[in-house]
N, C-alpha and C positions, 0 to 999 in steps of 0.2 A: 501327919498329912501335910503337904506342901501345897501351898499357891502361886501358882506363876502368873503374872499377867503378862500379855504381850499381843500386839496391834490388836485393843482394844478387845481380846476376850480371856476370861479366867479360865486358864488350868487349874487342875485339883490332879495333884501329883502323890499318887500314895503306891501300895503294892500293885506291879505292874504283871500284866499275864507275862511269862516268857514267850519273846518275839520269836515268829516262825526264822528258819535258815533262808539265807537266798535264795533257795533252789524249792521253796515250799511258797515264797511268799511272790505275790505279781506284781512287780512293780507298775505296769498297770493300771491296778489297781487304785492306786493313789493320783491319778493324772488328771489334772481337771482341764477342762478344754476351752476355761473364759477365767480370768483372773478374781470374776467374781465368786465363781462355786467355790474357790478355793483357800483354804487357810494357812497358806505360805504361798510368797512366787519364788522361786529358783532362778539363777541367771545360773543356767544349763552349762553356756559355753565355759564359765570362770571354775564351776565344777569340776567339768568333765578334763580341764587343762592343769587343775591341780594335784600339783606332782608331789605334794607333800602328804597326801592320802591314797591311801590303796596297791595297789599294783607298782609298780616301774613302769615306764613309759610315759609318750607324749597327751594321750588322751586314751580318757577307757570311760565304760556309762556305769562299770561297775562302782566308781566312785557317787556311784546318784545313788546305787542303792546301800552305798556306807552309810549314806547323809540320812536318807529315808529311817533307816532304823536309828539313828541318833536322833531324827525329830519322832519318831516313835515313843522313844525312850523319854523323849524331853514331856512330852505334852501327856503321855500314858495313854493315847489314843491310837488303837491296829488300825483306825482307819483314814485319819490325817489325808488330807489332800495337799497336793502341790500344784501350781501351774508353772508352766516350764518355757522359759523363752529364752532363744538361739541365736547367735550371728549364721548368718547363711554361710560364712567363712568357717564355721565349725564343720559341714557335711565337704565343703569345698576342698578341706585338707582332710579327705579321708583315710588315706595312705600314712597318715599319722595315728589312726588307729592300732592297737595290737592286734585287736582281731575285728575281721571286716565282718563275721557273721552282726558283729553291734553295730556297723554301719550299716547293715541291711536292716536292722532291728530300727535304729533310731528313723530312718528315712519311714519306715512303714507309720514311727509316733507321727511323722510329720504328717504324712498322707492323709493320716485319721484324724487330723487336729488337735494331737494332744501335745504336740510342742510349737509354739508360734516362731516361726523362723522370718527375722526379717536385716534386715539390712546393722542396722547398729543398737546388739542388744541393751546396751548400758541404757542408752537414751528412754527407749521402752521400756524397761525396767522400772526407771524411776516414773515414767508418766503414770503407770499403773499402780506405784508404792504410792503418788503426792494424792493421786484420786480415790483408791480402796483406802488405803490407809493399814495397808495388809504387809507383813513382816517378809523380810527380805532373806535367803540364802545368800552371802557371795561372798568371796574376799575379798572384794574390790573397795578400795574405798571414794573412788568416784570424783577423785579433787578436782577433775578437768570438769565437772559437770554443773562446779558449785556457782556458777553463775546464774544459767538457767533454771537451778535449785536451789536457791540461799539455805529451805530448809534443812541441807543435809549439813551442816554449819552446827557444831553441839548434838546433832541427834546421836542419843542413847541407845535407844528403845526400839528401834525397826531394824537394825540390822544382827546378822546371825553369821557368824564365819567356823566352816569347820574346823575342827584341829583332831590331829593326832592323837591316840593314845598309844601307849607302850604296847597293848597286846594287839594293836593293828588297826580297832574300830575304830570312830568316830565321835565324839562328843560336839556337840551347837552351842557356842557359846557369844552373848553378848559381845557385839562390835562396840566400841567409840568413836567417831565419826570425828571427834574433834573439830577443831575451828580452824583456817588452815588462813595463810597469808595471801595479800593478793599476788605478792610474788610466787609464791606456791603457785598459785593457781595459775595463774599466767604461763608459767614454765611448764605447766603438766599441759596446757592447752595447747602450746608451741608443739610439745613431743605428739598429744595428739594428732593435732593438725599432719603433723612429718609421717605417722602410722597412718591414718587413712588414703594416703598417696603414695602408700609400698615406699617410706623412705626410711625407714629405722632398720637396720641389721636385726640379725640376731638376738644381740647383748643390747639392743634400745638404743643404738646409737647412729645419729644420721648417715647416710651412706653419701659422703661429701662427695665423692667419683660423680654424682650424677646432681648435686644440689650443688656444686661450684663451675657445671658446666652452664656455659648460654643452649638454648635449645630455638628450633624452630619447626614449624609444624609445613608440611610437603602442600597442605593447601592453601595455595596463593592467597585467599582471602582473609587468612587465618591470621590475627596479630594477637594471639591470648601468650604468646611467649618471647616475641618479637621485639626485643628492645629499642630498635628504630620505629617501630611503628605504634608501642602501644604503651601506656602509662603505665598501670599496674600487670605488673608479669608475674602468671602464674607459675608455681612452682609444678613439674611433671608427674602423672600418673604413672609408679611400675606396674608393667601388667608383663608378667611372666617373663622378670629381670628387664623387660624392654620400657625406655620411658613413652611415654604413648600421650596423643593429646586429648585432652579431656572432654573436648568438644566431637570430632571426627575419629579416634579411636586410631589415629594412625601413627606408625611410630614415627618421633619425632626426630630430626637432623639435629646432629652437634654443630653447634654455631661458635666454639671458640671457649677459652675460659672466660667463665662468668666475672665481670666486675664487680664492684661493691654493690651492695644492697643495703636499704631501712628499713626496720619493719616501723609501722605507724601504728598505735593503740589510742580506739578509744576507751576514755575512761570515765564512768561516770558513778557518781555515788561511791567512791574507792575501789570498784570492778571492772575490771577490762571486759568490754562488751564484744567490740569488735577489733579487728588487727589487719591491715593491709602493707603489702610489701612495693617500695620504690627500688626500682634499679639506678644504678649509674647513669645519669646523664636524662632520666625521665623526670616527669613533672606531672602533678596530678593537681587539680581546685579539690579546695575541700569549704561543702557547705550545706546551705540548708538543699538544696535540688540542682548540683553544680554539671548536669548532664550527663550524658551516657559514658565519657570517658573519667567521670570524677567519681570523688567520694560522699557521698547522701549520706547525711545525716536527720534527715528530718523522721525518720523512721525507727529510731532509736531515742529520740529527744521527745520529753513531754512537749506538747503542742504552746502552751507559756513558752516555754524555752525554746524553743525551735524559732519563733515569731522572731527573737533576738539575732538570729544567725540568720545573714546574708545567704541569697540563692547560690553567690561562687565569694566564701569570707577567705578565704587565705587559701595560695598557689604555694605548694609545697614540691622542690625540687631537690635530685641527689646528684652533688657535682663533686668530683676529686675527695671521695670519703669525710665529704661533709654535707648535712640536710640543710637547706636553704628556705628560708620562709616569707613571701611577701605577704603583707597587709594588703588586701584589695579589697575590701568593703568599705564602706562611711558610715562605719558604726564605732571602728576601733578594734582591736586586739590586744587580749592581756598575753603576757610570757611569763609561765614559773620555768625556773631550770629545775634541773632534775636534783636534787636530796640524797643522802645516804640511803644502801640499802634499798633501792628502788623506789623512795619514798618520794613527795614532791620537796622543792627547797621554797624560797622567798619567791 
């Protein structure tokens, strides 16, 4: 007899009944419709897109019931719950499924509550692994998230990635979550940031046709892309190939090739908190409450430290592919240059 333990309860793993076929057993069944009934959560969408289980193709749900009978198998329990949570972008690309009878299937879990479909499953995912304390399904290893999770930093023990077997099914096996650099992480939050505004291809890679162009938004009052008129310029929403503004929803005019750009990081405690981009020829204050066109920092800084940083401490400008920095506080400024390796120097 075997002991597993995992997010805090003891399996006892011995002769297991043989599991019913797919076609005998409900998946259903096993659906729990609050993360608390249940003793796994699933990220649905990372499942149902892995291509290295099941079927061929781009998405199928028949990969949730490989997984289901591998944690069957794992735990020796027929009746194992799951809660199941979804990017809405998973029902969005339905025409990626093989067969739409599972996109009628999965829209009805939705109906009934038994899959939470919300905007960005990763993020949910974790809210509801750092609070239950409940074992995770997914492949993902979440590097862009380790900020707002330091906990996933060495965890062992909460996460569960399917893999392959030879004769087709599924086995659940132990993730390492590893310890990841803040360069890592910085760079996976960069590629994030490019994915959530339709800018990555295919192959994960920015689609510069549209991130080296300037952009401008058709309503007059509009300076969120405007480089004569606005400090920090946002980078454009695609919304079905078209860049569109994120404000008014309208697509947005080509304004010429984009000039040079900065991105700006803060960084505190050795983790990049936050990141804002300077264009060519803009200029932003950056400080404790440095106004509606600046960079606030007092929202991110313990309140001792905030005290220290001026309402507008240094104007930060991008002139001929160089960042420019004035002192404008009567406190002072320190300057490190940048180090090997992304690291700081003197």
């Amino acid at each position: 007899m075997e002991f597993i333990l995992m997010g805090g309860c003891l399996w006892v793993a011995g002769t297991v009944t043989p599991l019913p076929s797919d076609s005998e057993a409900s998946v259903e069944h096993h659906l729990a419709a609050s993360a608390e009934r249940a003793d796994y959560l699933v990220e649905l969408s990372n499942v149902v897109r892995d291509t290295s289980i099941g079927l061929r193709g781009p998405r199928s749900l028949r990969r949730l019931g490989l997984v289901l009978r591998a944690l069957m198998e794992l735990t020796g329990d027929p009746d194992v719950s799951v809660h199941l949570v979804a990017d809405r972008s998973l029902l969005g690309g339905h025409r990626e499924f093989g067969d739409q009878a599972e996109v009628r299937r999965l829209r009805g879990w939705v109906a009934a509550g038994l899959v939470e479909e919300v905007d960005d499953a990763d993020e949910r995912v974790l809210e509801l692994a750092r609070m239950t304390a409940t074992p995770v399904i997914t492949g993902d290893q979440y590097v862009d998230h380790r900020v707002e999770h330091p906990w996933l930093q060495g965890n062992t023990w909460q996460f569960l990635r399917p893999k392959p077997r030879p004769d087709g099914s599924v086995a659940l096996v132990a993730m390492d979550m590893g310890v990841r650099s803040a360069a890592e992480i910085s760079h996976k939050m960069e590629l994030s940031a490019l994915k959530k505004q339709g800018l990555l291809g295919p192959s994960r890679t920015p689609l510069s046709d549209v991130i080296m162009r300037a952009w401008r938004c058709p309503e007059s009052r509009c300076s969120l892309y405007d480089i004569r008129r606005g400090g920090r310029i946002l980078l454009p929403r695609m919304r079905r190939g078209v860049p569109t503004c994120e404000l008014h929803g309208s697509p947005l005019e080509d304004d010429g090739p984009r000039l040079g750009t900065a991105q700006l990081k803060v960084v505190i405690g050795g983790a990049c908190v936050a990141r804002y981009t300077l264009d060519e020829g803009s200029e932003a204050y950056v400080g404790r409450l440095p106004g509606p066109a600046g960079i606030a920092l007092h929202s991110l800084l313990a309140p001792s430290v905030a005290q220290q940083v001026s309402r507008r401490h240094v104007a930060v400008s991008a002139r001929h592919g160089t960042v420019l920095i004035r002192d404008i506080t009567t406190y002072g400024t320190r300057m490190r240059r940048g180090g090997k390796r992304g690291g700081f120097g003197p």
